[in-house]
N, C-alpha and C positions, 0 to 999 in steps of 0.2 A: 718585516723584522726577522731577525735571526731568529730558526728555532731548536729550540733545545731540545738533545736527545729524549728528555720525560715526556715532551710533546709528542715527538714521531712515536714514542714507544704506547702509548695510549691509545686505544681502537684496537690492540693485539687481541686476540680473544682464541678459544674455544668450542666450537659447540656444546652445549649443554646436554647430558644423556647418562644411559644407564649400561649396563652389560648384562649379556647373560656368557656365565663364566663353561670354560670346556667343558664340565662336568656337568653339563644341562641336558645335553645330546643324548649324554651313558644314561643318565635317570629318566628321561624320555622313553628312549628303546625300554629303561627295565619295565616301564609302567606299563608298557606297551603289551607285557605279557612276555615270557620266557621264548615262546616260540619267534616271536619278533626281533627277540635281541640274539637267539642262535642264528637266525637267519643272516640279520646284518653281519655278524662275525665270519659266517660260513664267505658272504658274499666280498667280504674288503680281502679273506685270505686267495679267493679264485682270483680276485683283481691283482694279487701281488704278481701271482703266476699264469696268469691267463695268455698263451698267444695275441700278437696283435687282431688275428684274425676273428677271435672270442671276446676280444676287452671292450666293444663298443654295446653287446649281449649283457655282461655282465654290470657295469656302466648303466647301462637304461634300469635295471633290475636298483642295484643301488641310490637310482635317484629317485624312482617309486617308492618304493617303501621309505626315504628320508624325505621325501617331499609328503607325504601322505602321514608324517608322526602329526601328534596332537599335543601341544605342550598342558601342561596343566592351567584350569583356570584360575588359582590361587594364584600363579609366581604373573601372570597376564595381570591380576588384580594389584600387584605389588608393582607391578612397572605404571602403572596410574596412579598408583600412588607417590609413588616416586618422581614422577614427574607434576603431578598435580601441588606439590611440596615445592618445585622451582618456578611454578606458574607458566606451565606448558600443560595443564594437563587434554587442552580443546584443540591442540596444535596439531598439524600430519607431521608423520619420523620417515627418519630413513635408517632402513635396516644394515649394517653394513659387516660384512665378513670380514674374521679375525681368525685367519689360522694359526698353526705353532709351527709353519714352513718358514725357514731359512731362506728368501728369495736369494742372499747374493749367492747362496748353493745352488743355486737350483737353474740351471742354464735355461731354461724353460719357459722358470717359473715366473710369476711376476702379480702386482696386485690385481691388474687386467684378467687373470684368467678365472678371478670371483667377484661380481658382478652386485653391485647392491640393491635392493628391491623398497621401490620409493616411488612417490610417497603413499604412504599408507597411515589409514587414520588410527591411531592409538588405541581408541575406545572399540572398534568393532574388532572382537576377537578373531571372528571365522578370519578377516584379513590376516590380521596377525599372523597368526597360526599360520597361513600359507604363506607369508615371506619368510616365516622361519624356519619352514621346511624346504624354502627352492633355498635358501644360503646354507644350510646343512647341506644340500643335496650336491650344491656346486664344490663340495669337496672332492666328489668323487665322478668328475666330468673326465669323457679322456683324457682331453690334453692336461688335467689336474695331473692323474695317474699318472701319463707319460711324461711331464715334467719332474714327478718326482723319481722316477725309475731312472731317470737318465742324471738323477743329483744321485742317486743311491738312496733315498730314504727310502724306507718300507711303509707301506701302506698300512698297517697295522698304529704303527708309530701318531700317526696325524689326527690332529682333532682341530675343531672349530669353534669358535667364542661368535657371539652375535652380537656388534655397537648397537644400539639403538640410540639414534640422536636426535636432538630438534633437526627440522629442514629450515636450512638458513633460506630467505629469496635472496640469489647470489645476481649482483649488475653485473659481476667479473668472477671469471674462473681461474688460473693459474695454474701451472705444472712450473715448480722449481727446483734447478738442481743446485747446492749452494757449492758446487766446485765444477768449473767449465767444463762440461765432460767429451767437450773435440781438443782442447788444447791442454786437457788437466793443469788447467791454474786455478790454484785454491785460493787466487786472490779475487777471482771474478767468479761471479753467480748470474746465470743464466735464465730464465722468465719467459716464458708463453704466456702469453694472457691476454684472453677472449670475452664477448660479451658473452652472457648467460653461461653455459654448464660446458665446460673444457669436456671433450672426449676421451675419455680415460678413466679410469680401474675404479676414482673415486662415485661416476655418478650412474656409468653403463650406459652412455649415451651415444647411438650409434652414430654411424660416420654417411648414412641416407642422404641428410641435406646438403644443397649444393658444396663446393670444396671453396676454397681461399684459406688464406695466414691467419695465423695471430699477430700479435703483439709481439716483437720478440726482442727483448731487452738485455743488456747487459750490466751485472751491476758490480760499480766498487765497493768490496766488503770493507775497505780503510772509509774512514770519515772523512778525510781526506782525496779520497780518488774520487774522478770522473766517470758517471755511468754512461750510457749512451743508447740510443734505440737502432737494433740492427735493420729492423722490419718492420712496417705498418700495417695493422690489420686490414683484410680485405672480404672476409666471411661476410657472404651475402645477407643468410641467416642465423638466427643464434636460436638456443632452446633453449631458455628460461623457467622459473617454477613459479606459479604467481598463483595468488588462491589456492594453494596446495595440490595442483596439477601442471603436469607438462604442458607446455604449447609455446609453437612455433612463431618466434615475431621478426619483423625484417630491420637491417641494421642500416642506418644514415651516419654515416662514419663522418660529414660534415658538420653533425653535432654532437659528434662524441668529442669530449673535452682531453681524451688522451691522444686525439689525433690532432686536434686543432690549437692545444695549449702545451707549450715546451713547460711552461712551469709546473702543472697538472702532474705531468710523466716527472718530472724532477722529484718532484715532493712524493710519489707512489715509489718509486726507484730507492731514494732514502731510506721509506719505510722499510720494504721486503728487505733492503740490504740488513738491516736491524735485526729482521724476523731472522735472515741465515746466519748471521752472528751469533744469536740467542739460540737456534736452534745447536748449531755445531757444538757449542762450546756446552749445552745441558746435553746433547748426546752420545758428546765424544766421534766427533767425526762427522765426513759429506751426509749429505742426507736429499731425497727426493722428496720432494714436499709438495702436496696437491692442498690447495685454499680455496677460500673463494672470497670477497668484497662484496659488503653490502651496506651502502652507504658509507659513511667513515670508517664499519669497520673493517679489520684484514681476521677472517676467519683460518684458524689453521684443520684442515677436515682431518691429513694425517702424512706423516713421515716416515720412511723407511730409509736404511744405509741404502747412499749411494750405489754406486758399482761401477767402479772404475776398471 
């Protein structure tokens, strides 16, 4: 039967999570004792002005001392509670970096060059604590510094927020751009999507396992238009999160139902088309959009402007 747009828009979701807001990092350092937080200031102004040949010196120094803070165990105590309030509290998160960079400034820059630290169980602080000091610290990697020196922002300027979110187990991952970005038509939206955890900025999944395609779709954002599948997936292996750890399983693409069912891809093509509508139109413009699918649902992990 015909379905109606309230249909395909239903499974839309969010992951469920908390923040810790920029101004975590500054009360961190200050707790940390005065000497801690002159340090950190002395060491982001060498990094503004540091030769290339000193910035990777400085850099290690910076990620030490930001990898090695200690959040407090009250605001740890309050992220359990805050999750144990949406009935997540037994669940593994993923940590995931929130800077105040401009990426379409930033010729460099990109969500890729901060890295998310997952999964990690809620409850055991000492973990905690140490993904939240390697996502603070991935502020100030080189290529961070040298992507922002080459937009012009100042190192001084840049701060970081920490997502903490459930971990979805994702069957499918997806990179979406909702405006073609080889033929810039904003009528067509364009879709990667792989089994398990797409490689890219949302999950830090390297590129190790053997090489093959995605999924690679095109969709019509009219209700109206024809989408169509440019590429079929051919990824040997995928990396999945299953009981709250990584590991490696192999792909039988003759019973994956996107390879062997045109109506499967028809009715997921629909959907994402939905998602880049809803998203463009609440954004105000293109947007890059990394998801993931689990089960009937379509998870959005996160969105940034385009860059055309």
């Amino acid at each position: 039967r015909q379905e109606t747009q309230k249909e395909q828009i239903s499974g839309i979701r969010v992951p469920k999570g908390s923040c810790l807001p920029f101004s975590t990092l500054e009360w961190t350092l200050r707790d940390a004792g005065e000497s801690v937080y002159s340090t950190f200031q002395d060491l982001v102004m060498q990094a503004e002005v540091a030769e290339t040949r000193d910035l990777a010196r400085v850099c290690s120094k910076l990620h030490s001392l930001l990898s090695g803070l200690s959040v407090s165990t009250t605001l740890l105590e309050n992220l359990n509670e805050t999750f144990h309030t949406v009935g997540l509290s037994s669940y593994p998160v993923v940590l995931r970096p929130s800077p105040n960079v401009d990426f379409l400034n930033a010729p460099l820059g990109s969500p890729d060059l901060f890295a998310p630290e997952l999964p990690v169980n809620l409850t055991d602080f000492k973990a905690m604590r140490s993904a939240i000091g390697k996502v603070w610290a991935s502020l100030f990697s080189e290529a961070a510094v040298l992507s922002r020196r080459a937009a012009g922002i100042p190192q001084p300027a840049v701060a970081m927020a920490v997502i903490v979110q459930e971990l979805v187990e994702a069957e499918y991952s997806f990179v979406m751009h909702t405006c073609d970005p080889i033929d810039v038509d904003a009528s067509t939206a364009c879709v990667e999507l792989m089994v398990g955890l797409h490689p890219s900025g949302s999950w830090g999944v390297d590129e190790s396992h053997p090489s093959g395609s995605p999924w690679r779709l095109a969709l019509a954002k009219s209700p109206q238009g024809a989408s169509y599948t440019k590429a079929f997936a051919n990824r040997s292996l995928a990396v999945t999160i299953k009981d709250g750890s990584l590991q490696n399983i192999g792909v039988k693409y003759h019973l994956q139902p996107l390879s062997t069912d045109e109506a499967v891809r028809e009715k997921l093509c629909r959907r994402l088309a939905i998602v880049s509508r809803m998203l463009e139109g609440t954004l105000e413009g293109p947007q890059e959009v990394e998801g993931v699918i689990s089960e009937d649902d379509i998870f959005i992990i996160q969105t940034v402007p385009q860059r055309l």
